[in-house]
N, C-alpha and C positions, 0 to 999 in steps of 0.2 A: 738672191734667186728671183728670175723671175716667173713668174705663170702667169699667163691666156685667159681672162675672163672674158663673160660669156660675152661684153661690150666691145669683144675684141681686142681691149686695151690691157697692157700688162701690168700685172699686179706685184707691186714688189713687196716679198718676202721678209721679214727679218730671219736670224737664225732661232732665234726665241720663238716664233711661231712657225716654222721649220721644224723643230722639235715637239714642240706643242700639238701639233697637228696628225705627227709621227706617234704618241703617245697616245692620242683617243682616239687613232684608230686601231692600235693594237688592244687599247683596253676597252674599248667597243661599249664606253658610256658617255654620260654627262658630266664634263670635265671641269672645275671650280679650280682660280689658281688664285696662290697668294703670295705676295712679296713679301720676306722672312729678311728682318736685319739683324745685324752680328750688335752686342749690346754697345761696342765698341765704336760701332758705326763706320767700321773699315771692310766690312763682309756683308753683302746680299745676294740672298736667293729666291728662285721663285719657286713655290713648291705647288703641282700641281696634285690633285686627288679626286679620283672617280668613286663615289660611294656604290656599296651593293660589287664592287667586283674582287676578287672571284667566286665570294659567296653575300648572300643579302647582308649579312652582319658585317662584314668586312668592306675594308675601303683600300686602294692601291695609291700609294703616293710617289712622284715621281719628281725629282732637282728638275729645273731649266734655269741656266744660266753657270754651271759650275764648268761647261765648256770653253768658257770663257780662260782658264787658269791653263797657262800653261806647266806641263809636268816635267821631272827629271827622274832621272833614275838611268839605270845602267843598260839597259835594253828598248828605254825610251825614245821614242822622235819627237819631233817640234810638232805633228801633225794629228800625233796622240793625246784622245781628248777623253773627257768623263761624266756622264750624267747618271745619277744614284736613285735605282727605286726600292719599295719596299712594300709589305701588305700587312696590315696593321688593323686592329678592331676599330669600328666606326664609332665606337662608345666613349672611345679615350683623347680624353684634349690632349695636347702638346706632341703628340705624333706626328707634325708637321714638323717641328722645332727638333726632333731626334734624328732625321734626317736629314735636318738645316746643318744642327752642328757636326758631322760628320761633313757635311760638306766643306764647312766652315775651315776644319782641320785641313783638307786638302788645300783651298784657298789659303790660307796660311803656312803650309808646308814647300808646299809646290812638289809634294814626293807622290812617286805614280801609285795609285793603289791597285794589287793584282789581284784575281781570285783567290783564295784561300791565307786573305789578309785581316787583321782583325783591330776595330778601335777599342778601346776601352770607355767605359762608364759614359758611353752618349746616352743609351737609356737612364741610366742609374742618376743621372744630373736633371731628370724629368721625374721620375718613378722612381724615387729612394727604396723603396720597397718592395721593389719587382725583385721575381727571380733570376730575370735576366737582364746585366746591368749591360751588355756589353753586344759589339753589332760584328759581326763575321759576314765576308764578302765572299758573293760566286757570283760567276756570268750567270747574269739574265735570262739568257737567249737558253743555257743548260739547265736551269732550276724552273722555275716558275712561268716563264714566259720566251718562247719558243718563236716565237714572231718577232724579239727586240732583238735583230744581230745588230752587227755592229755598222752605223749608217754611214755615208760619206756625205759629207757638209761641206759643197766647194772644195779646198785640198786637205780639209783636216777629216778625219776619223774618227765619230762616235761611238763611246764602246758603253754599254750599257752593266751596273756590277746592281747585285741585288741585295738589302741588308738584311741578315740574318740574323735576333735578339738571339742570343747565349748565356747561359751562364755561368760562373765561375769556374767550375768544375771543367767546362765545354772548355774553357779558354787554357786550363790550363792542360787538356788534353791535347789539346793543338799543338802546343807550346812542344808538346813530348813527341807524341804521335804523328806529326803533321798533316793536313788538311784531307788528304782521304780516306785518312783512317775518320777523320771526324766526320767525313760528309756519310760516312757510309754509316756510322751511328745514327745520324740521322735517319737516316734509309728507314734502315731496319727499324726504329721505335715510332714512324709515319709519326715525326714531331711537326708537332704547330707551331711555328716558331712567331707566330704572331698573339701567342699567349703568356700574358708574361708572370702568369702564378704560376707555368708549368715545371714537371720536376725534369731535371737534368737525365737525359741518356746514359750519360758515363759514371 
């Protein structure tokens, strides 16, 4: 991509600050990114986080670079891509790395993840003792963040999914109920789901 600075001369873009750029303006702070590697050393991400947003105590962390992987699945194109955010307490280490490994999992899978999809134990392999071991997916742009539709990046398609900590009980409500019976639990008990002593909805 390129853009017009102000020397007149064009400035080329990567897709990684493309996105980067796209992200602190929707989240409207001071953006710190960190490179996140797979312990394998076959998987990196970079996790981007704005502290203080959407509240002082909280911090938003966003993947760049999980657009990179191309997806499959039954309803998929070649053009359909993924980057993962989440909002999480500012107080807790390793909340960079729970949305690393989830990323991680797609990079290794190469399966499309859809809204009202769910990983198991990415918290719970950080937070053994959380009550929410487990991360449940909805669009961005429907939950949380209303400004992050889905972007076009030259010919592929950014679609932004948001992680939601769950737990046990949540997952296996899902499992029965399926996903809007659970988003609407949610609803109704105005859950935080960026708490992770909180007691379960269902």
């Amino acid at each position: 991509m390129l853009i017009e600075m102000e020397t007149g001369k064009p400035e080329i873009v990567s897709e990684d600050k493309q996105i980067e750029r796209l992200l602190e303006n929707t989240f409207a702070g001071l953006a710190v990114t960190q490179r996140l590697v797979h312990q394998t050393r076959k998987y990196e991400v970079s996790i981007l986080s704005v502290a203080g947003r959407p509240e002082p105590e909280l911090s938003t962390l966003a993947t760049i670079g999980l657009w990179r992987t191309l997806l499959t699945g039954p309803k998929t194109v070649d053009t359909s891509r993924l980057e993962l955010v989440g909002i999480f307490e500012s107080a807790k280490d390793g909340c960079r790395e729970i949305l690393a490994t989830a990323a991680y999992k797609i990079m290794r899978t190469h399966k499309q993840l859809v809204p009202g999809s769910a990983f198991q134990d990415c918290v719970h392999d950080w937070y053994p003792k959380a009550n929410v071991p487990h991360l449940y997916f909805v669009e961005a742009a429907k939950w949380s963040f209303p400004r992050l539709r889905p972007s076009q990046m030259g010919n592929l398609n950014i679609h932004f999914l948001q992680a939601l900590p769950i737990t046990q009980s949540e997952f296996e409500y899902l499992q029965e109920h399926g996903n809007r019976a659970l988003e609407s639990k949610f609803l109704a008990a105005a859950v935080n789901h960026w708490d992770f002593k909180r007691k379960a909805c269902v």
